[in-house]
KOLTOR-253665 format. One record per residue (C-alpha): x, y, z; residue in one letter; residue number from 0. Coordinates in nm, 3 decimals. Example, Ala and Ser with C-alpha at 12.3 -4.5 7.8 and 13.67 -1.06 7.14 Angstrom:
KOLTOR-253665
{{1.230 -0.450 0.780} 'A' 0} {{1.367 -0.106 0.714} 'S' 1} 
END
This chain:
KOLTOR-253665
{{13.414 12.787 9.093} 'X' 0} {{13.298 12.904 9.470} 'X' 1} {{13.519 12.865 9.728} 'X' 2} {{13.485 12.873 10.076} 'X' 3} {{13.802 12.855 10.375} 'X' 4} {{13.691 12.702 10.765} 'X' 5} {{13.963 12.847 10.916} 'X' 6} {{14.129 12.756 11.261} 'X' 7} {{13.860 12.469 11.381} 'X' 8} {{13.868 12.206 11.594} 'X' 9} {{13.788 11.926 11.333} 'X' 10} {{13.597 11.648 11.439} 'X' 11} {{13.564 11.400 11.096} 'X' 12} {{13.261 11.212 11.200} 'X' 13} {{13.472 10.849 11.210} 'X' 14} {{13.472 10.882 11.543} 'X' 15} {{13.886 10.958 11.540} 'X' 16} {{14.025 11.221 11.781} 'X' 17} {{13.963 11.559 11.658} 'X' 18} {{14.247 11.805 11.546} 'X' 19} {{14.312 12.173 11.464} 'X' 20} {{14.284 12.245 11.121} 'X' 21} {{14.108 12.427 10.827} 'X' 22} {{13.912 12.293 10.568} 'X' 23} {{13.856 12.411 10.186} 'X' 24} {{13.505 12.402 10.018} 'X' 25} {{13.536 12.400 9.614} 'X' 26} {{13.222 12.382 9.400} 'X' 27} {{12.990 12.220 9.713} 'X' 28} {{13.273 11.935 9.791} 'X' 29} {{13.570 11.929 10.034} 'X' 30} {{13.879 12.016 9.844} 'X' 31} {{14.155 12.011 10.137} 'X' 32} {{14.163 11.947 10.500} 'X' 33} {{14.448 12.029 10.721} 'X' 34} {{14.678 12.377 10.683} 'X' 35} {{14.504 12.536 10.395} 'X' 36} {{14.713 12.868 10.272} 'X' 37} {{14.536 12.972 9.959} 'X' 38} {{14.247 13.203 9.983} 'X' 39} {{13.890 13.148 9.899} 'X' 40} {{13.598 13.361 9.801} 'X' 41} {{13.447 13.332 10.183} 'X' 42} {{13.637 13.266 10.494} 'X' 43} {{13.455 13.169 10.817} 'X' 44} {{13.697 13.203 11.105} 'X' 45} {{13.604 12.889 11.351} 'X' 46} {{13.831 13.006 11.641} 'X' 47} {{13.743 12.847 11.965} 'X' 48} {{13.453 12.658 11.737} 'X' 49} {{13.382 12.289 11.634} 'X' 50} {{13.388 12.165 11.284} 'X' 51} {{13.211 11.865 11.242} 'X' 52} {{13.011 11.676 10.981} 'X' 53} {{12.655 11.793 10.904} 'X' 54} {{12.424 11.596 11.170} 'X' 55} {{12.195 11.326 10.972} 'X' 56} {{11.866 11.299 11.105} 'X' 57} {{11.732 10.913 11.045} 'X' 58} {{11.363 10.946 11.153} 'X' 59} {{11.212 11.306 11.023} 'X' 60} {{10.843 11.402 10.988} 'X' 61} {{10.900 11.693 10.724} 'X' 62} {{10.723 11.482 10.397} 'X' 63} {{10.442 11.748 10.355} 'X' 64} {{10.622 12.078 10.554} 'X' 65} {{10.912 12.038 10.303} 'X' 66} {{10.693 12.108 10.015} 'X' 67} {{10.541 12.434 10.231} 'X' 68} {{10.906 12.605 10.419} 'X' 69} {{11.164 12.428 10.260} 'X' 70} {{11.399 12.558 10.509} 'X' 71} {{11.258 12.323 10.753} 'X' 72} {{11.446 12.547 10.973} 'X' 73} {{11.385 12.352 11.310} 'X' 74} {{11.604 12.094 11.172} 'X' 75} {{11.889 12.313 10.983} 'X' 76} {{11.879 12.551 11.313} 'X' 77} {{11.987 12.278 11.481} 'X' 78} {{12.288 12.158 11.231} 'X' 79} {{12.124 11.890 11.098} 'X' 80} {{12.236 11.907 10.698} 'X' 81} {{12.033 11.583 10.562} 'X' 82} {{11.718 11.373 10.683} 'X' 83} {{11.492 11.069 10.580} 'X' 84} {{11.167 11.120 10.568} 'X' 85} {{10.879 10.817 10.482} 'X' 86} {{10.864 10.699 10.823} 'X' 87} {{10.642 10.468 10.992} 'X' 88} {{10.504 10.351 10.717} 'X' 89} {{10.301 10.597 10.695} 'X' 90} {{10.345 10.897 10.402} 'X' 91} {{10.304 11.091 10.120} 'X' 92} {{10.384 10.846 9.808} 'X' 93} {{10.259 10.612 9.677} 'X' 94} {{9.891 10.817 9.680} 'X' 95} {{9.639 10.632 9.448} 'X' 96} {{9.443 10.910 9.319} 'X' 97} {{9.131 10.745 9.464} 'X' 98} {{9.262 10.716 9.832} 'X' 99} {{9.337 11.091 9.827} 'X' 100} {{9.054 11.182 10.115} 'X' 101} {{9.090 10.919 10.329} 'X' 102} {{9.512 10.894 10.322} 'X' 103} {{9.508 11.321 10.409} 'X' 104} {{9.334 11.237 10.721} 'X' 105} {{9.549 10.950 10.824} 'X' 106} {{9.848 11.077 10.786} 'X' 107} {{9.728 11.432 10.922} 'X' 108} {{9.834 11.307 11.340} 'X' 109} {{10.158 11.268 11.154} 'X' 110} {{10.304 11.536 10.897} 'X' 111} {{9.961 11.749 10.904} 'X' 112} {{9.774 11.822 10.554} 'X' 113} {{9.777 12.112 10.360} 'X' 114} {{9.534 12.201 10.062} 'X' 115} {{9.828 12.445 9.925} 'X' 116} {{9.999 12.140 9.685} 'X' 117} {{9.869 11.969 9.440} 'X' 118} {{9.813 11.595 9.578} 'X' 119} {{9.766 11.423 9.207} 'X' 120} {{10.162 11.316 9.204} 'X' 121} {{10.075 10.943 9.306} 'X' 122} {{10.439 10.811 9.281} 'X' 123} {{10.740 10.821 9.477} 'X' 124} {{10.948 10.942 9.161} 'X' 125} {{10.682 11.218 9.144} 'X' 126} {{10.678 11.322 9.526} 'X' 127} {{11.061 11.335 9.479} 'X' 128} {{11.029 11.576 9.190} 'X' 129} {{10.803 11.801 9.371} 'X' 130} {{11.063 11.817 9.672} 'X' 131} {{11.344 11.904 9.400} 'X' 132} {{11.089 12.205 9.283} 'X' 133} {{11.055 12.316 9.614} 'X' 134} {{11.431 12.404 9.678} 'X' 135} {{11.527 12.248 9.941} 'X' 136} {{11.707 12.388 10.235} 'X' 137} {{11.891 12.050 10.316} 'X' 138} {{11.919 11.712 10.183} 'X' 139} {{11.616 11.471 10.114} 'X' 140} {{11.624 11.115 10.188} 'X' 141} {{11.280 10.907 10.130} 'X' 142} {{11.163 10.555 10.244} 'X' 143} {{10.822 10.371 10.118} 'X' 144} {{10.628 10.355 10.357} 'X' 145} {{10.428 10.006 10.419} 'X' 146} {{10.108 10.137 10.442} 'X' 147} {{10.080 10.317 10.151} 'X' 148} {{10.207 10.043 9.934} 'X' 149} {{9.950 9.805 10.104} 'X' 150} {{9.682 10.102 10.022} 'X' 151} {{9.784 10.072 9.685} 'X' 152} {{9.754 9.698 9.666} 'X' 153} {{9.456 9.623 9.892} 'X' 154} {{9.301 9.936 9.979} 'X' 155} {{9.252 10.031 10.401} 'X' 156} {{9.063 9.727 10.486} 'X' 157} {{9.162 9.447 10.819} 'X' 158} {{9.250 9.163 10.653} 'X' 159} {{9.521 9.010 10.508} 'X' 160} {{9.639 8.961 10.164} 'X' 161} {{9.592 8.745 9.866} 'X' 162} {{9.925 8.605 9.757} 'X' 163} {{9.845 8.773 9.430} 'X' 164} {{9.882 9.114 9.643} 'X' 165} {{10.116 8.994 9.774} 'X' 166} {{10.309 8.979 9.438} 'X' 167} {{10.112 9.318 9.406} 'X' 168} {{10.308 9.483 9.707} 'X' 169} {{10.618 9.317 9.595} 'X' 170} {{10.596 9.551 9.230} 'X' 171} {{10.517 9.884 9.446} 'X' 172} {{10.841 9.837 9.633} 'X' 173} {{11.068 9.718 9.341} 'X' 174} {{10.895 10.054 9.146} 'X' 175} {{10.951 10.278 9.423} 'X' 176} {{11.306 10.141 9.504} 'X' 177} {{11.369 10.226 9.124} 'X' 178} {{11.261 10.569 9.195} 'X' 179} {{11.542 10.597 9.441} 'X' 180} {{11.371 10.534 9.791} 'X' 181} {{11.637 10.458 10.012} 'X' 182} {{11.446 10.134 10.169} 'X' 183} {{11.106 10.067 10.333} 'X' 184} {{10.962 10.142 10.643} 'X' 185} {{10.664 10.041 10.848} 'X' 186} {{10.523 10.119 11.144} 'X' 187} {{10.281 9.834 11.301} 'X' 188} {{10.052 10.050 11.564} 'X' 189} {{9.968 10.252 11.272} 'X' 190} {{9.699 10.139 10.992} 'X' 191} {{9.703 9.997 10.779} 'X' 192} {{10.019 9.841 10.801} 'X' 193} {{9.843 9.681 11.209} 'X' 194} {{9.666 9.471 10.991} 'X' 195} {{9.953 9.279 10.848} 'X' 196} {{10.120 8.979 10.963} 'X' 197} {{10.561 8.869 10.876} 'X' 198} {{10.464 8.699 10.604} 'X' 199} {{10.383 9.053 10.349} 'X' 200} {{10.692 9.256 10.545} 'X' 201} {{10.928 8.953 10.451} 'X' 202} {{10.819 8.946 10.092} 'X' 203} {{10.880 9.300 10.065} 'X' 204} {{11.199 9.350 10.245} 'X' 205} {{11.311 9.063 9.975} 'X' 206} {{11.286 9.313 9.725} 'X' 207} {{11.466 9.581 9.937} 'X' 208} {{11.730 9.291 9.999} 'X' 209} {{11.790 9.310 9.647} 'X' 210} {{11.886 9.715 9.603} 'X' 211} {{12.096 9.667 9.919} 'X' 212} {{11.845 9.892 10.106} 'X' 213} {{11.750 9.920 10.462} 'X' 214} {{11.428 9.825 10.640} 'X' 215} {{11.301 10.116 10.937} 'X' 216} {{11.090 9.944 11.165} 'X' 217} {{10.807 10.053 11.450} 'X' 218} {{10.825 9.783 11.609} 'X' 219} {{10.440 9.634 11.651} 'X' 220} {{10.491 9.680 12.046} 'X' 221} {{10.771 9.899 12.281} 'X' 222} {{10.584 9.792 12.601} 'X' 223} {{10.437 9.468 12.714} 'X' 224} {{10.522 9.219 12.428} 'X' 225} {{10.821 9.364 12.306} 'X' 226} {{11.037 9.057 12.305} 'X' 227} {{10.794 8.913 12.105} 'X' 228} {{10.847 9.208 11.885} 'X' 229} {{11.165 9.234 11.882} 'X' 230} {{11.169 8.835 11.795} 'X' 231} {{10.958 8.884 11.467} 'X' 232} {{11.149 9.194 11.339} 'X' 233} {{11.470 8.964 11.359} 'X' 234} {{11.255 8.679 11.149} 'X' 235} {{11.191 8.965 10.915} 'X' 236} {{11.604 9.067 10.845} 'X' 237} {{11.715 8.686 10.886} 'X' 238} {{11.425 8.524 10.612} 'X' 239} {{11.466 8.855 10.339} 'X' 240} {{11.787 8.926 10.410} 'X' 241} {{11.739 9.310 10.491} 'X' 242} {{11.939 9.523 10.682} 'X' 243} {{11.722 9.631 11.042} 'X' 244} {{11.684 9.925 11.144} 'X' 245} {{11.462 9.997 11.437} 'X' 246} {{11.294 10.320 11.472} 'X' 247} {{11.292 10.526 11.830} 'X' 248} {{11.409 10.239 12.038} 'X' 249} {{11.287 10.215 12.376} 'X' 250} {{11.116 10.021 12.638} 'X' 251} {{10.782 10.169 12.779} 'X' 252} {{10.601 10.110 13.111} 'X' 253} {{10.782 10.082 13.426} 'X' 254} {{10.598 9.700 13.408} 'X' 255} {{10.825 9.648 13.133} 'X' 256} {{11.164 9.766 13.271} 'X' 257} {{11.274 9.479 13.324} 'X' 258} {{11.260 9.350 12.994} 'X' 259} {{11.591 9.582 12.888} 'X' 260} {{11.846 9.318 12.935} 'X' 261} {{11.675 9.052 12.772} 'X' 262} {{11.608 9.318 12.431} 'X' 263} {{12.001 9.360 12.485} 'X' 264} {{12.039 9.037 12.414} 'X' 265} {{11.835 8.991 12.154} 'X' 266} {{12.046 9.242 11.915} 'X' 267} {{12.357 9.126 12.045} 'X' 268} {{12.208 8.740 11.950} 'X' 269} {{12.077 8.875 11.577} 'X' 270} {{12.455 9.043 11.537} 'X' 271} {{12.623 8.702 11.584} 'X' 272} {{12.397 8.549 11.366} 'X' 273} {{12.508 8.795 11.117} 'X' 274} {{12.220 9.030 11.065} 'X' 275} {{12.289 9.372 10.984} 'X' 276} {{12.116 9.552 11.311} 'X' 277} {{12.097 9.902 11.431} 'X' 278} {{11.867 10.175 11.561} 'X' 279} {{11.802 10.533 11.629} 'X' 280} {{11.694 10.763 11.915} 'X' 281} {{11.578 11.092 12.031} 'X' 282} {{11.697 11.206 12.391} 'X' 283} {{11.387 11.228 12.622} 'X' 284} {{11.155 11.015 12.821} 'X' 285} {{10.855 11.120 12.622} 'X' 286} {{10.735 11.014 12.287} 'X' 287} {{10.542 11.165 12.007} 'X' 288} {{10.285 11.037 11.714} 'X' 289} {{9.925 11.096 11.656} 'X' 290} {{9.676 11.105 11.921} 'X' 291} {{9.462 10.810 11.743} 'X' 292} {{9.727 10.577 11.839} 'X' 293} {{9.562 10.522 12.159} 'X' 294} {{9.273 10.359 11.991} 'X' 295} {{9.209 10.003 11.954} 'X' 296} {{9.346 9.893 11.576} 'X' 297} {{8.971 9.776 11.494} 'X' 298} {{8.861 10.128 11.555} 'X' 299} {{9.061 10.269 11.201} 'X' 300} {{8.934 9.980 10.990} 'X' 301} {{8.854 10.105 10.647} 'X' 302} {{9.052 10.462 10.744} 'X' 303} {{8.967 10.774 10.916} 'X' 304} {{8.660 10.830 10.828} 'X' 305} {{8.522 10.485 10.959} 'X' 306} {{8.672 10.554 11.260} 'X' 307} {{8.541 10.885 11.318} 'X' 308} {{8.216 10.726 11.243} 'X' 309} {{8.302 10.456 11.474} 'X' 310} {{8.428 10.761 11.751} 'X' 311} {{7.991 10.903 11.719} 'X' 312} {{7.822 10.522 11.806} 'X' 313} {{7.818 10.469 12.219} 'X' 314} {{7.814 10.123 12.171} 'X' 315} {{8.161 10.111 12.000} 'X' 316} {{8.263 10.392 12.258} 'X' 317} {{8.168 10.153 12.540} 'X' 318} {{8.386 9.852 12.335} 'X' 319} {{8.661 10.079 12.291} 'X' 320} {{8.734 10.171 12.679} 'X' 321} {{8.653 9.806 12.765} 'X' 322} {{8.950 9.683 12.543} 'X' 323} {{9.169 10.020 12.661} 'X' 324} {{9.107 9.858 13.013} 'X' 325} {{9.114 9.531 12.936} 'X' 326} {{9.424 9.516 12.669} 'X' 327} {{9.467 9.355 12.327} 'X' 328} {{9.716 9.059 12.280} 'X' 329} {{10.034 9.220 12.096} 'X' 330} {{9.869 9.595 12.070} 'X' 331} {{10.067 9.863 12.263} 'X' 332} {{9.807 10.014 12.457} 'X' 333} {{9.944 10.400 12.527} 'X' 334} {{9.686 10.457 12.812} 'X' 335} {{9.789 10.173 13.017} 'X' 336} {{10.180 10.241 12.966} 'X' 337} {{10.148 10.606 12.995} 'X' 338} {{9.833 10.700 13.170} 'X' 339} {{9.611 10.966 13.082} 'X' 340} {{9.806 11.164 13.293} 'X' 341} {{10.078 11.127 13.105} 'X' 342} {{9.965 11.183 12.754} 'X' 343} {{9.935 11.581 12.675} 'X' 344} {{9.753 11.709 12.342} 'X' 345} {{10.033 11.870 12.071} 'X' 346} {{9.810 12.007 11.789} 'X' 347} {{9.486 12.006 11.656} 'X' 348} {{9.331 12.080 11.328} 'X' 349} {{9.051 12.315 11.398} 'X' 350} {{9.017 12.642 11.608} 'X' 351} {{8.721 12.466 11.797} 'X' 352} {{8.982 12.269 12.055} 'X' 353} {{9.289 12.511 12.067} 'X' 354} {{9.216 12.511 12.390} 'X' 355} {{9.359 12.165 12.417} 'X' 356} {{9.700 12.205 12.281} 'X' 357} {{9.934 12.198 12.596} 'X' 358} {{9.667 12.034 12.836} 'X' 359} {{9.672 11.633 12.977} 'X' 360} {{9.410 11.423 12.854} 'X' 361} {{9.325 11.457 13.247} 'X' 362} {{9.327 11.836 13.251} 'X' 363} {{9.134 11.827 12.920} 'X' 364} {{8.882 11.627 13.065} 'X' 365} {{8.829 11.813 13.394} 'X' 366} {{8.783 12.156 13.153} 'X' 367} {{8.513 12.010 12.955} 'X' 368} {{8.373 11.887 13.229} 'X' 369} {{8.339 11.512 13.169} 'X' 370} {{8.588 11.188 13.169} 'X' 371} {{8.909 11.129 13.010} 'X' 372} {{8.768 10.847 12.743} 'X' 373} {{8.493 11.077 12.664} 'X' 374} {{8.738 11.392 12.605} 'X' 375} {{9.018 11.217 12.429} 'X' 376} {{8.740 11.048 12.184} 'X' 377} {{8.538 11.316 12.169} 'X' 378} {{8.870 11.544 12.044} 'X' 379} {{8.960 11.290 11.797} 'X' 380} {{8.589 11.242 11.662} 'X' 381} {{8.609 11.653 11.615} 'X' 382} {{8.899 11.678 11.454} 'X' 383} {{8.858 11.396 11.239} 'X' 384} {{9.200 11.226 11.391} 'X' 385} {{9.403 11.485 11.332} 'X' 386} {{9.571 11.554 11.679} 'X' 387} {{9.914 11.460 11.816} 'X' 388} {{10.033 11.403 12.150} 'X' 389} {{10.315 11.345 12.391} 'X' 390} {{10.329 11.044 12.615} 'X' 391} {{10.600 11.050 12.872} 'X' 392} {{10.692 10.664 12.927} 'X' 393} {{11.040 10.624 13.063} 'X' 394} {{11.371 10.731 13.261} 'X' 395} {{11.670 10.873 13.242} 'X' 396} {{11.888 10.589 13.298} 'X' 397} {{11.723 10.367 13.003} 'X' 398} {{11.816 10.655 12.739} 'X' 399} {{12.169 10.682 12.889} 'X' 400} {{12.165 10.272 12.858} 'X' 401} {{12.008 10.254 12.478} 'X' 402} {{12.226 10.600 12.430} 'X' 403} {{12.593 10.416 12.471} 'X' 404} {{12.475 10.100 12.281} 'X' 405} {{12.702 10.094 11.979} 'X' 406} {{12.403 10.021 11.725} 'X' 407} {{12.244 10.344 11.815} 'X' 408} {{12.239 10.706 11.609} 'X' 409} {{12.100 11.008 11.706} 'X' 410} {{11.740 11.130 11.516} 'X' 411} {{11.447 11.405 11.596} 'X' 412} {{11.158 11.179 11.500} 'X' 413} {{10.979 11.573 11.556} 'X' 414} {{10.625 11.622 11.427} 'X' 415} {{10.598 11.964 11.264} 'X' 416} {{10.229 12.002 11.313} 'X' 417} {{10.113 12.311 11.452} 'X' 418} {{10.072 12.386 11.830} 'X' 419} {{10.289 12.267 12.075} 'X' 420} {{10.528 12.005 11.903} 'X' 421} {{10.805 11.767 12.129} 'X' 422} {{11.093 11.948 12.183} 'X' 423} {{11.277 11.683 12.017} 'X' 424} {{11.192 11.838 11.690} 'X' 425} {{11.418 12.192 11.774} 'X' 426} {{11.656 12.048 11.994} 'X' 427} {{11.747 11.666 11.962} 'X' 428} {{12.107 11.667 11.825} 'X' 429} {{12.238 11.970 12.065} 'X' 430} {{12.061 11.831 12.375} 'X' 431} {{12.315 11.530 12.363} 'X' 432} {{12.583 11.776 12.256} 'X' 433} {{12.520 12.017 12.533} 'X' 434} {{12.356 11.765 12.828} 'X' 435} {{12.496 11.448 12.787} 'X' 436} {{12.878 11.540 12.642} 'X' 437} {{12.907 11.861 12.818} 'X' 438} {{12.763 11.794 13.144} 'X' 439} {{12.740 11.448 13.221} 'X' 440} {{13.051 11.344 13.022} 'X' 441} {{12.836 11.002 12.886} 'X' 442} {{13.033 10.995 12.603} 'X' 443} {{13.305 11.193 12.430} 'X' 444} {{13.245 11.491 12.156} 'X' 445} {{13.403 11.269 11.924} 'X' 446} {{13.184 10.940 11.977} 'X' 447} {{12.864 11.212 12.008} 'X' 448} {{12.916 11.321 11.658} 'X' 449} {{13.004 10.997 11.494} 'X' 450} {{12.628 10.892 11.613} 'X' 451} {{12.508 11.169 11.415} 'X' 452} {{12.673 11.135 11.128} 'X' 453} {{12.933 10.852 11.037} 'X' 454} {{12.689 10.600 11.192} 'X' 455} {{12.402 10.725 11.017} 'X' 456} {{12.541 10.738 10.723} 'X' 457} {{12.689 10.377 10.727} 'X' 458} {{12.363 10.254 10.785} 'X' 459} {{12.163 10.444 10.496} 'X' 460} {{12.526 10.341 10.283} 'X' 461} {{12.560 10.721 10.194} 'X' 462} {{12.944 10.705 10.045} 'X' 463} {{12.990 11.081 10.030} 'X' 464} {{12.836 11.232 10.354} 'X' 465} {{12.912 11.181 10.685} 'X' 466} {{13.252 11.231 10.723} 'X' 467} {{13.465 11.548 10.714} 'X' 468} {{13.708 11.372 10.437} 'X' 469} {{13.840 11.558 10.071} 'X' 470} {{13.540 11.474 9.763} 'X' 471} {{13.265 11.453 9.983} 'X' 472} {{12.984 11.676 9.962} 'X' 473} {{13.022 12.011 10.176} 'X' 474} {{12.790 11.948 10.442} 'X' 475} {{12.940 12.086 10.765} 'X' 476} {{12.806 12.183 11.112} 'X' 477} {{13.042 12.434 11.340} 'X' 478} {{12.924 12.483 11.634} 'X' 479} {{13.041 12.638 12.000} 'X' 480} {{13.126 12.343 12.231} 'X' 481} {{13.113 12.531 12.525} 'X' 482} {{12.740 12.656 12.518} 'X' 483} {{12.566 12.422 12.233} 'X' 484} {{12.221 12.366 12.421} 'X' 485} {{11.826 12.313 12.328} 'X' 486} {{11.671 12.552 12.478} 'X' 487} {{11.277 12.417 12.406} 'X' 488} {{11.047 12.237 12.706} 'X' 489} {{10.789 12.057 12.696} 'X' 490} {{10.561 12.359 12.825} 'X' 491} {{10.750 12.601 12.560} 'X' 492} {{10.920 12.384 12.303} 'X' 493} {{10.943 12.643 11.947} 'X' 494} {{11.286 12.775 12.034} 'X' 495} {{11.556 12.736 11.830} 'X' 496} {{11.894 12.648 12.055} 'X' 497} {{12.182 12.801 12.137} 'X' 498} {{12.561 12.725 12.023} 'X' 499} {{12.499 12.663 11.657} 'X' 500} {{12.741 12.923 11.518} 'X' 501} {{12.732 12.803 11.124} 'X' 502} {{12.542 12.502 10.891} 'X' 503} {{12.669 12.459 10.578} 'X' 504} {{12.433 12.246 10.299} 'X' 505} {{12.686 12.133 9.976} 'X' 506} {{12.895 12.428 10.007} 'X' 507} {{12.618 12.713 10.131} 'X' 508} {{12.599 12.848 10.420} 'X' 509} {{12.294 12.817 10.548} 'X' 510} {{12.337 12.953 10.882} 'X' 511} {{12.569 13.222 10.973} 'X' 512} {{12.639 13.318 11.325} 'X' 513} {{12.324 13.177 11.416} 'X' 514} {{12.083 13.327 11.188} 'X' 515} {{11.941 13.159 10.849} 'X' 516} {{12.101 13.307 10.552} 'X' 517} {{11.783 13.201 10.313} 'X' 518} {{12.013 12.971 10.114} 'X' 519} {{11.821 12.651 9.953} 'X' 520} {{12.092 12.423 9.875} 'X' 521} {{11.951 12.117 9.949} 'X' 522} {{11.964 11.784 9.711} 'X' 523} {{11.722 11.481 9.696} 'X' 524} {{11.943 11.197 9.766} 'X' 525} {{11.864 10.881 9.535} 'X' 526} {{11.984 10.554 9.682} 'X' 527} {{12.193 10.401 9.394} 'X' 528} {{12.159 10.010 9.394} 'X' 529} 
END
């Protein structure tokens, strides 16, 4: 049996409790003693001056496809956090008909990228899961089912809604997928297919996740100018299945919509009295991330990429298209008017034609080629076939402070690991709140910080045996320098790892040892367990 002794840390449990001086005793991956330890152990880590905490839990993670390809995912582990969920937005890797292969790799390539170095025949969740557990690793995997692919499964990519016999269809996927150990469902209603779909096909679903006492991640269908009606029909969703809400990267964008914040306040605090289980996650910036096609109209990605690129090559359509990104849908979240072209910078790209782009405005891109923002940002995404991401900057300080306090909220990444110039959020998410908004702004205390980033995350996902510093749970421990924990990333030069993280520790490995990665792939797929 391996052993290894924390010595002399300042323990901070992840319940939120004051923290204390102490050691703590690793045996066989699981806490064995907390307190004055005096035997000895195989490997002794000295955290003098340091502070041990919980492993952070990242709720909102892009690393379905770069898992299988560095299973260190080390801009996540670099940054102490130990486990993360991936199958967000309802939009990932499994369920994959083998039919939809083509046109699913280039939808989901804005997101998690694509890859022709695995094998994309696994078609199932319980498959996808087995190819993570052959990959090694580096921390713990959590998975959701996404929407969209269950929907693909059922219906195919087309706008339109479904038959109540796919209905009953979608309803099988889930229950299947649950079985395979997804830890609930997610969707993600700017992104298609699951745009297309109306409450009535969520509902029926999230009945089924009701069932395994799972949790239902939500992108809301609009952040911006019709978010309280958003907000209004995600509540529907938990209070007619019976689901516990979770609402992805919450936020209000567009300074037209400021105003709006109290009255989404009020709506969760109205959804907790009725007794629906409610709570959210958040990254720490004023910019956002996803794939650059989300600032398309939803009819554009009808039938999948490929339509749409089609779609991207006809004037006509182009001339439709920046008459309804002028004009506005009813209910879409239209990124150009709450952003501004301005605002919204290219992230990656696919081919070496448009490097060029990566770092530049849709504004500065459009001035280098010589021509008009539409007719740059469409011709980009006609090129590379949709796969480019972006950053949109569409709030303030004082509203992430605000959502940032709110008791239902946890800390995530939500970080694209695409190539080029990702968010910052994806290397530094966890220690900028650490470092700027414990350290230096004194928001909140160390000991509330790291109970959003790991008790509360953890009591939402209902992991029993994580989360918490406390004797059988798994060994998954972040120690870190309290002092000088910082991200270190911009905007203009985001791939740096930060500073402060002294040592990560995945079920009893140490993963990270004064700062540098040891190699160690300890990581587990985590099952949910009905």
């Amino acid at each position: 049996m391996s052993t290894l002794l924390i010595k002399n840390g300042r323990i901070i449990d992840g319940t939120g409790a004051a923290g204390f001086d102490g050691d703590v005793l690793v045996k066989d991956g699981k806490i064995a003693a907390i307190g004055t330890v005096t035997e000895s152990a195989d490997q002794v880590i000295d955290a003098s001056g340091l502070v041990v905490a919980p492993g952070f839990i990242d709720t909102h993670s892009h690393s379905d496809l770069d898992v299988l390809l560095r299973p260190q995912v080390l801009p996540k582990i670099m940054q102490g956090i130990t486990t993360e969920l991936l199958g967000q937005d309802g939009v990932s890797m499994a369920p994959l008909p083998v039919q939809y292969i083509s046109p699913w790799r280039k939808n989901l390539a804005g997101l998690d990228g694509d890859s022709d170095e695995i094998d994309w025949t696994y078609e199932t969740t319980e498959n996808y899961l087995k190819m993570i557990e052959a990959a090694h690793p580096g921390l713990n995997e959590m998975y959701l089912v996404p929407h969209g692919n269950i929907r693909m499964e059922a219906m195919g990519l087309d706008n339109r809604l479904p038959t109540d016999e796919e209905i009953e269809k979608m309803k099988a996927i889930t229950r299947r997928e649950m079985e395979a150990g997804a830890m609930g469902l997610s969707t993600g209603l700017i992104y298609i297919p699951c745009a297309y779909s109306e409450s009535k096909e969520i509902i029926e679903m999230c009945k089924v996740v009701a069932e395994y006492d799972g949790v239902f991640v939500i992108h809301q269908r609009s952040e911006a100018d019709t978010i309280l009606d958003s907000m209004k029909e995600v509540i529907e969703i938990g209070r007619k299945s019976g689901a516990k809400v979770h609402w992805s990267h919450f936020k209000v964008c567009g300074k037209q919509n400021w105003d709006k914040i109290d009255a989404v306040l009020e709506l969760l605090e109205e959804a907790k009295k009725e007794g629906i289980t409610v709570s959210f996650d958040q990254y720490p910036y004023v910019a956002g991330s996803t794939m650059m096609g989300a600032i398309l109209p939803p009819w554009v990605h009808d039938g999948g990429t490929d339509k749409a690129v089609a779609r991207l090559a006809d004037p006509e359509l182009r001339k439709k298209m920046v008459y309804d990104m002028e004009h506005g849908i009813p209910g879409w979240d239209n990124f150009v008017d709450f952003a501004g072209f301005e605002n919204i910078y290219v992230t990656s790209v696919k081919t070496e034609q448009n490097a060029d782009a990566v770092g530049l405005s849709i504004v500065e891109l459009a001035e280098k080629r010589g021509t008009d923002p539409y007719t740059a940002a469409f011709d980009l995404l006609m090129q590379e076939e949709n796969a480019v991401g972006m950053v949109d900057f569409y709030g303030i300080e004082e509203h992430v402070k605000r959502f940032m306090m709110r008791p239902e909220m946890n800390a995530c990444t939500d970080g694209l690991l695409c190539p080029g110039k990702p968010h910052p959020r994806l290397y530094g998410s966890f220690v900028r709140i650490l470092g700027k908004y414990v350290r230096e702004e004194k928001l909140m205390s160390l000991e509330q910080a790291i109970y959003k980033m790991t008790g509360k995350p953890a009591s939402v996902l209902r992991l029993a045996d994580r989360g918490q510093l406390k004797e059988g749970n798994w060994a998954d421990i972040t120690i870190f320098d309290a002092a000088t924990v910082a991200d270190k990333g911009t905007f203009v030069d985001p791939i740096q790892f930060p500073e402060g993280i002294a040592y990560v520790i995945v079920n009893g490995a140490v993963a990270v040892d004064h700062g540098k990665h040891t190699g160690a792939l300890n990581g587990q797929v985590i099952r949910h367990k009905k």
